[in-house]
C-alpha positions in Angstrom: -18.4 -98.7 -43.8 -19.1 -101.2 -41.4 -19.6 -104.1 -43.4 -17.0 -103.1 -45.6 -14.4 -103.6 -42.1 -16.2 -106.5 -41.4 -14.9 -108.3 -44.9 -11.9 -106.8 -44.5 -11.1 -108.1 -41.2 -12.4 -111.8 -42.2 -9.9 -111.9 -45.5 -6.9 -110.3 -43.9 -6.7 -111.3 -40.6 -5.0 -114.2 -41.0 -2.8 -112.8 -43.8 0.7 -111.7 -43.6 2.9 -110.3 -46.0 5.2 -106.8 -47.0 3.3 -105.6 -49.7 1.1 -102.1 -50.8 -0.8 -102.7 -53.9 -2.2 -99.3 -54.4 -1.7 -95.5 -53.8 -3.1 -94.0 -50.8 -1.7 -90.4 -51.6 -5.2 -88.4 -51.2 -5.2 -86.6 -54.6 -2.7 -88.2 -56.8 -4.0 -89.4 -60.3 -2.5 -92.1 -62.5 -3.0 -91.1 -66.5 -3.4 -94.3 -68.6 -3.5 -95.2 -72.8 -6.3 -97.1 -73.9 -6.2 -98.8 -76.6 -9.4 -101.0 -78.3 -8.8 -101.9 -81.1 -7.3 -98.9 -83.5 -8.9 -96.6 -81.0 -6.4 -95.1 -78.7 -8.0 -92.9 -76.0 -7.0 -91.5 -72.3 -8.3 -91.8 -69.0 -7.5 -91.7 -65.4 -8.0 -92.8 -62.0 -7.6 -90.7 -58.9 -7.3 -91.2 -55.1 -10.0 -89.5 -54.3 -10.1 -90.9 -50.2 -8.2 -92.4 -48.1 -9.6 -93.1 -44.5 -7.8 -95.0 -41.8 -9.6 -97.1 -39.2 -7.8 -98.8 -36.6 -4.7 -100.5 -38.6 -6.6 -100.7 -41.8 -6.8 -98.2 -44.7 -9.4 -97.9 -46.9 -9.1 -96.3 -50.2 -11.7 -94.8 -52.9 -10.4 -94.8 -56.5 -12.6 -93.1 -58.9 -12.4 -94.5 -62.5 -13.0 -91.3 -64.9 -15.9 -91.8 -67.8 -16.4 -89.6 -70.5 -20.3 -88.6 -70.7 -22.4 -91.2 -73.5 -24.8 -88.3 -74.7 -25.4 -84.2 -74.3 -27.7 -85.2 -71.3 -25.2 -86.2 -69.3 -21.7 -85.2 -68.5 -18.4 -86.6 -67.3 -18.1 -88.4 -64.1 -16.1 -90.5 -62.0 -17.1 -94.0 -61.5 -15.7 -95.4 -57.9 -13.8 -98.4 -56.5 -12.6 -99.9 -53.2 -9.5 -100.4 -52.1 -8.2 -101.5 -48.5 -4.7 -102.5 -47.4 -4.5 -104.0 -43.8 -1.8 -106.2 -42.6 0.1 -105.8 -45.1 -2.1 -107.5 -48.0 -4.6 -105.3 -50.8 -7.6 -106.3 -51.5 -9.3 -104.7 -54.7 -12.7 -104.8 -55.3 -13.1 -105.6 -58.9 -16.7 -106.0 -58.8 -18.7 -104.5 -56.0 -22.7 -104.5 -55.9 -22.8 -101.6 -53.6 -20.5 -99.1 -55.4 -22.0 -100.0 -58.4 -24.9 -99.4 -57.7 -24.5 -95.9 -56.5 -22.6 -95.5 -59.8 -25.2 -96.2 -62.1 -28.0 -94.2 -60.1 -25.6 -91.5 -60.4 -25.2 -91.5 -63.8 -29.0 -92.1 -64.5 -29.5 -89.4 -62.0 -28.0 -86.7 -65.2 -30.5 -88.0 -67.6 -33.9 -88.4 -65.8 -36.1 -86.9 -64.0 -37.0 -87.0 -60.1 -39.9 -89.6 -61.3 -38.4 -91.5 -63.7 -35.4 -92.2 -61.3 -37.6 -93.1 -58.8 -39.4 -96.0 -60.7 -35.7 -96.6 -62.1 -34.3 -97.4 -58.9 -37.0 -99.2 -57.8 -36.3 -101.6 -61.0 -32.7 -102.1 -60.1 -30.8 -103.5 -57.4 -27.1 -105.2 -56.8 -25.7 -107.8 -54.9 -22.0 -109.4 -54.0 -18.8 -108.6 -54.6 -15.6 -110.2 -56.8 -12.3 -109.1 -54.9 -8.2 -109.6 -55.8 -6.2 -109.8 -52.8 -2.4 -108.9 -53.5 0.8 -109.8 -51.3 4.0 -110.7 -51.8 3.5 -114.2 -50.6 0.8 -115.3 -53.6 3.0 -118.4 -55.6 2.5 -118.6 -59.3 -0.2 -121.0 -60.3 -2.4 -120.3 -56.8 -6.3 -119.8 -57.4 -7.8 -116.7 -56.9 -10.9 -116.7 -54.7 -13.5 -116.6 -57.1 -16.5 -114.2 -56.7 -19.8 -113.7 -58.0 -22.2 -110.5 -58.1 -25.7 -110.4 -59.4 -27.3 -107.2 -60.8 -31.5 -107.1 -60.9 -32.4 -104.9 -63.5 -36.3 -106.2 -63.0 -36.9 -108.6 -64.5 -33.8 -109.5 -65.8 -31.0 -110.7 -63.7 -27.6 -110.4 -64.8 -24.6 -112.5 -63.1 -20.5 -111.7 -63.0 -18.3 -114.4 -61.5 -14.6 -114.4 -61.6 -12.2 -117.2 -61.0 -8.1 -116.8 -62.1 -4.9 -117.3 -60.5 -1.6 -115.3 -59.6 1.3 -115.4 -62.1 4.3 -114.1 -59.9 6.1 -111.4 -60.2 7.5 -109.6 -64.0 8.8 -106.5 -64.6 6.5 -104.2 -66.8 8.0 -101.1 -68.8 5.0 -98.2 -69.6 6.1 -94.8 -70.9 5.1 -93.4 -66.8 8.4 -95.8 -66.3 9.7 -99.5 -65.0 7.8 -101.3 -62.1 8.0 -104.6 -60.8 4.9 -106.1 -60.7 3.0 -109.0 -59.2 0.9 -110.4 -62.4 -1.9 -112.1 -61.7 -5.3 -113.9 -65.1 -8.5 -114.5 -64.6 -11.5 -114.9 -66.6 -14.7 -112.2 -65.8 -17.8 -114.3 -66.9 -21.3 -112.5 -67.7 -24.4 -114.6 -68.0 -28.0 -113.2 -68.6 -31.4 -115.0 -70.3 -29.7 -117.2 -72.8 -26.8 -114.4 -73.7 -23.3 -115.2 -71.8 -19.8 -113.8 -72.7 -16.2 -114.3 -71.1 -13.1 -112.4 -70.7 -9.9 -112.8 -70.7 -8.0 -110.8 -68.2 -4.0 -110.0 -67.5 -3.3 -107.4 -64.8 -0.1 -106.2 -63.6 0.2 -104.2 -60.2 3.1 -102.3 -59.1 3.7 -101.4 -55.2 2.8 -98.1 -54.1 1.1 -97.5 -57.0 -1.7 -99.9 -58.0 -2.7 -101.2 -61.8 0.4 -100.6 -64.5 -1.2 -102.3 -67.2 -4.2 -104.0 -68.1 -5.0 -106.5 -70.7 -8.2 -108.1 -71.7 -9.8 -110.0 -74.7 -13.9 -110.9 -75.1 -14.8 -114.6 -76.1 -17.6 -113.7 -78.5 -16.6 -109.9 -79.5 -13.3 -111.4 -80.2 -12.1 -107.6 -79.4 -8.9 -106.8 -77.2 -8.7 -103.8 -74.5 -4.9 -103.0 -73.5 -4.6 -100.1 -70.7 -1.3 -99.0 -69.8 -0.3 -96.3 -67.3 1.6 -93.2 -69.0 1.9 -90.7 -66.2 1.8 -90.3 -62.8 0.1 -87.2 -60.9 0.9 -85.8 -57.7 
């Protein structure tokens, strides 16, 4: 937590804006469509903490993922959020979190020995973060990030650079939001493999993503995630 106030404090403190990207009602869970291809499934996200320090709140999202085999089961897959003086910042990409995500999940499919020598094969590092205010002009650059994942002895990189699109108003069948827009482009690069995608996002105040498009370079396969319900 403290490095994770740290980063926060060194984005935001010279930030200033009215705005509140996300949800932070403890509980509440945000139903969305899916749709790849001709494959429509559901998922959800739900605030699942929210923890205030000082003037800043930070916010743990967990991302539901339906188990990939009888060995393991469903699980949530967790995100950071903070919102301090008045800006979001969303961690798209985070080395930490992931990493505790994917020992988690290996955790349900190995033994106490095998994760042992698996963890010791695998690490994570950096982080690729949005920051959202109502001040953000269309055409301004996104910070880029970059995280690398060490799965020995492969290493594995994720950068990010994009740009805000001001403001549109999106309607989903959970309702109409107005929503600041924002592309960018999430770039993955290992041995001599590398793929790109495209990204669209829109996010609504109070409540956080509304809908989510995104197209790969070489699958040449779209993703389109759009928010249906709202949970309390």
């Amino acid at each position: 937590m403290k490095n994770y106030v740290l980063l926060l404090v060194c984005m935001l403190s010279a930030i200033a804006a009215s705005a509140q990207y996300c949800s932070i009602q403890k509980g509440q869970k945000l139903y969305y469509e899916v749709l790849t291809g001709k494959k429509k499934t559901e998922t959800y996200t739900s605030v699942v903490n929210v923890e205030k320090v000082n003037d800043s709140t930070f916010i743990t999202l967990g991302d539901f993922v339906p188990k990939m085999n009888e060995k393991m089961k469903d699980t949530l897959f967790y995100q950071k959020v903070a919102y301090a003086n008045n800006n979001t910042l969303i961690y798209l990409q985070d080395g930490e979190s992931m990493k505790d995500n994917i020992c988690g999940m290996m955790a349900e499919a190995l033994n106490k020995k095998d994760m042992t020598s698996a963890k010791a094969k695998f690490d994570t590092n950096g982080k690729i973060c949005l920051l959202l205010n109502e001040k953000r002009q269309k055409g301004e650059k996104i910070e880029s990030g970059e995280m690398t994942i060490w799965i020995k002895p492969v290493t594995m990189t994720v950068s990010m650079k994009g740009q805000y699109e001001g403001t549109e108003t999106i309607s989903t069948p959970a309702g109409e939001f107005d929503c600041v827009k924002v592309t960018y482009s999430m770039k993955v690069k290992f041995f001599m493999f590398s793929d790109e995608s495209q990204v669209t996002e829109w996010y609504a105040k109070g409540v956080g993503l509304v809908k989510h498009e995104e197209s790969s370079r070489k699958l040449g396969q779209k993703m389109t995630k759009t928010l249906t319900k709202i949970e309390n």
